[in-house]
N, C-alpha and C positions, 0 to 999 in steps of 0.2 A: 394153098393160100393165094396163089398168084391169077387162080383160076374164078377165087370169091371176087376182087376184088375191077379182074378183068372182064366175066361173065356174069351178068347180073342174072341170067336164066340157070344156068348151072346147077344152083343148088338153095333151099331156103334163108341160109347163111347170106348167100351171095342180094337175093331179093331185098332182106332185112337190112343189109349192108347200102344196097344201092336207093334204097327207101329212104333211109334216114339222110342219107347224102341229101339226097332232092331234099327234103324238108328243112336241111340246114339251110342251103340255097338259097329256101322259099324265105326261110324266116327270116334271114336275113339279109335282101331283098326288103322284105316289109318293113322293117324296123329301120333300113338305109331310107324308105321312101316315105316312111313316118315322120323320120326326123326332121323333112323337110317343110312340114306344114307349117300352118302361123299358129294353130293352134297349141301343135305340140309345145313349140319352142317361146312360147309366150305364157304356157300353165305354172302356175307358181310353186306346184309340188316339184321339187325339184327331186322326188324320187322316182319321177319318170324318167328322167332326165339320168341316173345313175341305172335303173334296171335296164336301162335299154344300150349303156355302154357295157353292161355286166351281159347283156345278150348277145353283144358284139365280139367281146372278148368270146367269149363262148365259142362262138363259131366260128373263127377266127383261128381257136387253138383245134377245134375240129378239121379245118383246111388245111392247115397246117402239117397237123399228128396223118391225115389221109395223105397228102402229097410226102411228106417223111417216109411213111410205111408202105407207097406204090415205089418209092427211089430203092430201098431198101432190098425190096422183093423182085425188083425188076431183072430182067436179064440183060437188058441192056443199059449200063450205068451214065448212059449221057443223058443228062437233066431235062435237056430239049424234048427226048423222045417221052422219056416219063408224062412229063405237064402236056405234051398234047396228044397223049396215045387215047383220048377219047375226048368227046365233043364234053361231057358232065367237069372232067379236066378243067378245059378252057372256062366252065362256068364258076369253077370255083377260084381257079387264080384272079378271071373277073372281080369278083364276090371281094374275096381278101384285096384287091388293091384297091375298092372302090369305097370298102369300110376305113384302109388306113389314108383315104387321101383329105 
């Protein structure tokens, strides 16, 4: 398991794995740089405004459950090394602080 989530070549597991990671990123990335328009934030559906916290939550608990389950699996149990044992790492702890700020 340490190998899917350490080696994105490895295995189709690992690909699928490290795919959907990037696409959380992306997504939420876009919906960080959505929120910011005048448009967004001025449209009077306010269920924009709700699916796009529901998308944040989202991704959010996917960065989350990923950094959880790299600690868990790791061999080396110091937090430090976990969140920056890869560059995709730092992009998502990015990700998650820059959704809850």
């Amino acid at each position: 398991m340490r190998r899917t989530f350490e080696e994105p070549a490895s295995s189709l597991a690992a690909q699928i794995l490290a795919t959907v990671s990037i696409l959380f990123v992306i997504v939420s990335m876009v919906v960080l740089c959505a929120s910011t328009l005048p448009d967004w934030r001025a449209a009077e559906n306010r269920s924009v405004e709700e699916h796009s916290r529901i998308i944040e939550a989202i991704c959010i608990g996917w960065f989350t459950a990923e950094c959880i389950v790299r600690f868990i699996i790791s061999k080396n149990k110091s937090l430090c090394s976990v969140i920056t044992s890869s560059s995709s790492d730092l992009l998502d702890m990015a990700g998650v602080s820059l959704l809850n700020s």
